[in-house]
C-alpha positions, 0 to 999 in steps of 0.5 A: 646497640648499647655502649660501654667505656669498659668492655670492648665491643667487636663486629661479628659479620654474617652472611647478611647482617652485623652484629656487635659482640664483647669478647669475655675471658678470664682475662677481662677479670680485671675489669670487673672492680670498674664494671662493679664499681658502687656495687658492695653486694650482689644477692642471688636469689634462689637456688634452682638451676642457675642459682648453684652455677651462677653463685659460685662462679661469680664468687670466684671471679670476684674474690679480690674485688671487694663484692660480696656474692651472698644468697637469699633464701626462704627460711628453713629452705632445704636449699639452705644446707645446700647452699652452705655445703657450697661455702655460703654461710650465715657465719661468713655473712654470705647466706641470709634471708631472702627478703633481706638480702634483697633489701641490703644488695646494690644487685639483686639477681633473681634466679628463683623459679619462674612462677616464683618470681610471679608470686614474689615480684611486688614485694621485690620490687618494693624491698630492693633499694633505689638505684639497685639493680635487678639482674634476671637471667630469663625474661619470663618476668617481663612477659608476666608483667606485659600479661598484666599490664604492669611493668618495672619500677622508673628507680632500678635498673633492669638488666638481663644475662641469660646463659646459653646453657642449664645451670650445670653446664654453666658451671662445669664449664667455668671450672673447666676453664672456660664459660658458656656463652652469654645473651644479655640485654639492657630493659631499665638503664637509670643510671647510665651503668646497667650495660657496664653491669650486664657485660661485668656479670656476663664476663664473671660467668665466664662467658667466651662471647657475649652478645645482645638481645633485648629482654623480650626477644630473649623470653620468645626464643627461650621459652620457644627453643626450650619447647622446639628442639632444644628439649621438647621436640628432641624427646619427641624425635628420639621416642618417635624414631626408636619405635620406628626402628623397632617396627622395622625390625631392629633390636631395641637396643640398636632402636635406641643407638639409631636413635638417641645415640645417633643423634647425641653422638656423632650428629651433635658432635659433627654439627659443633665442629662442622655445622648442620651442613657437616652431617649432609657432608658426611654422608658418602653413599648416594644411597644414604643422601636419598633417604636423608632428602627423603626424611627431610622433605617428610618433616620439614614444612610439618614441623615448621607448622608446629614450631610456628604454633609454639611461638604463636603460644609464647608471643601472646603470652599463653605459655607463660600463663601456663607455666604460673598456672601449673606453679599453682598446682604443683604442691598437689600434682607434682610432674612425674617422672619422664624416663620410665619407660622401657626405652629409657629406663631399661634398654637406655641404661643398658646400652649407656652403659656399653659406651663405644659409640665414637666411631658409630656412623651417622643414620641418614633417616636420623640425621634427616629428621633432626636437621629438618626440625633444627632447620624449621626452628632457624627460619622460624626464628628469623621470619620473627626477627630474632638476631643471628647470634640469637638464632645460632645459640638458641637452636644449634650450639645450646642443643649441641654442646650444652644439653644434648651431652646430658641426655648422652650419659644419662638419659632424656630426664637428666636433660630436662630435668636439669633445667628450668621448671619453665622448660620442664613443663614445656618440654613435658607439655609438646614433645608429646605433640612431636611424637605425634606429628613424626608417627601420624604424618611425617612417617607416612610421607617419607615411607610413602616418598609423597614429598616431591619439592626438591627445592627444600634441599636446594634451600637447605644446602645454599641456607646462609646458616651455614656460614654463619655457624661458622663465625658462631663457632670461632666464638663457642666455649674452647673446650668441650663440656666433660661428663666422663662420656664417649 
């Protein structure tokens, strides 16, 4: 665990282990000249995702401290007249070149795409001064390099804050008021300053709660959340159901309210407030807690086997070679789009646009099959020794308060799509395979009722999970994200 003479660091006690976590807020501003202190500039580089979010917000956090917040961008990038409509401006020496940006900062945090940052890191690492420090919000880079068999240069210091949440959501929560909440970790600490740095950085994103990871375990269970429930295996679970549906006899438009908006309605909004056990609970009828056991039972160990193929696929490192391979391709085969079809592009809107789903009851089958794969992802990422703090955001509250709203209002494209190119691609790439796996096996188990192990429930309903969403969500943003949705 790492220690700072600036930040305050605090137990978080779960059902069977000890975290130590920082406290963030507004009121820890005042803070941030020592957390800072030697650092005249931070360049952010790129303009993608987190690039916008994490650009502003650090500059408004530390308008009175003496740090510049400058962007580095390609010459002639169509970023650029973004980046100025921001407020970054070559007039106001807050916009320049990237590479000189690189070499003039005292930190540089790199938030260009992934596979950017593989093309780019040798000539980075080679322009950033001595004694700089190197702040990456993902920690792709450090799988690249263990790829390769290279690693960071021995004069830098290396540091991670990865937010628990798309860029967007970063920073319509920070003008909301409040932040999102922060992983970080320390990887090169050459100076004794890099986790001072880390926590200063987090806490000028605004971040309620901060807590520690390293670098490499961060990576795994981003780049696996992105693909499990967080984003690919949530689009294969709302297509797979709304075909269900139809089958069965409903309308589409009541296909796609059982389904998507079930799920990014009164589910998430119960599991924020109440934990994944809160939708168990809120089921009434004997009836309605037989078929969610039923669905349960059905998709539980099938999506566990798939979950365990994608961490398999991240941990050796074959995702990662996947994303910087379809980099190399995307001049001449650019991704599609993901929403045309029927469902979304036309009963979606329609039905987004009818709002009133407040007071929309929970559908058991729905809230089986999500609860399931949320479930599976959770023992997944804790048989690999993932940290509790970890494990809640990366599975639960990322998807529930940060992602799920913009699939909400706007559909299955504006949540993906505002995210990383690494997590476009993975979401892409398996919620194809989710899709699959619901209509070819987990489908015909629970119409079949062939699933006879009770002993899952009994896990489910005894998983110290439960509890330990609880300590997790006394540290959650303060206030909702707002979209102008139900």
């Amino acid at each position: 665990m790492s220690t700072s003479d600036i930040f305050e660091m605090e137990d978080l006690i779960f059902t069977n282990s000890t975290e130590q976590i920082v406290t963030g807020g507004r009121d820890k501003f005042p803070l941030l000249s020592k957390a800072f202190k030697d650092i005249k500039q931070i360049g952010i580089i790129g303009w993608g995702s987190q690039g916008p979010a994490q650009s502003q917000d650090l500059r408004d956090s530390l308008k009175n401290t003496g740090v510049k917040v400058k962007i580095g961008l390609r010459e002639n990038s169509s970023s650029m007249t973004k980046a100025r409509k921001a407020g970054f401006t070559e007039e106001n020496g807050t916009l320049g070149e990237m590479y000189d940006v690189v070499a003039e900062s005292d930190m540089v945090i790199l938030l260009i795409a992934d596979s950017g940052q593989v093309a780019e890191y040798k000539k980075i690492f080679t322009t950033m001064k001595k004694g700089a420090t190197l702040g990456l919000s993902h920690g792709f880079l450090l799988g690249h390099l263990k790829n390769v068999g290279e690693y960071f240069p021995d004069d830098i210091n290396v540091v991670g804050v990865c937010p628990k949440g798309m860029g967007p959501s970063v920073r319509r929560l920070y003008e909301q008021g409040s932040g999102i909440n922060d992983s970080f970790a320390v990887e090169c600490d050459i100076d004794s300053r890099a986790t001072d740095i880390a926590l200063g950085w987090a806490v000028a994103l605004g971040a309620p709660c901060i807590f520690e990871t390293t670098l490499e375990m961060e990576y795994r269970s981003d780049i696996f959340g992105e693909r499990g429930i967080l984003l690919g295996a949530v689009h294969g679970i709302v297509e797979a159901l709304y075909y269900i549906f139809c089958l069965k006899g409903a309308s589409k438009k009541a296909a796609y309210r059982l389904s998507v908006k079930n799920i990014t309605g009164p589910i998430s909004h119960t599991i924020s407030k109440n934990g994944i056990i809160g939708v168990y609970n809120s089921l009434n009828s004997g009836t309605d807690k037989v078929i969610f056991h039923e669905m349960y039972k059905a998709a539980y160990t099938p999506s566990l086997a798939l979950l365990s193929e994608i961490y398999d696929e991240v941990e050796n490192g074959n995702e990662i070679r996947s994303v910087i391979m379809a980099g190399r391709r995307n001049n001449e085969f650019p991704m599609g789009n993901i929403d045309k079809s029927e469902m979304w592009d036309t009963v979606g809107k329609t039905v987004r646009e009818t709002r009133g789903d407040k007071e929309m009851p929970i559908y058991p089958m729905t809230a089986g099959l999500y609860c399931a794969v949320m479930m599976a992802q959770i023992d997944l990422l804790t048989k690999r020794g993932h940290c509790v703090s970890e494990i809640c955001n990366e599975s639960v509250i990322e998807a529930v308060d940060s992602l799920n709203p913009y699939m909400h209002h706007a559909g299955i494209a504006h949540m993906i799509d505002n995210c990383s190119t690494t997590a476009r691609l993975g979401a892409r790439k398996w919620g194809p395979r989710f899709f699959a796996l619901i209509m070819q096996e987990i489908k015909p188990s629970f119409s079949s009722r062939l699933i006879a192990d009770n002993d899952l429930i009994d896990a489910f309903v005894n998983h110290p999970i439960h509890n330990d969403l609880k300590v997790c969500s006394e540290r959650r943003p303060p206030i909702d994200i707002s979209l102008n949705i139900d």
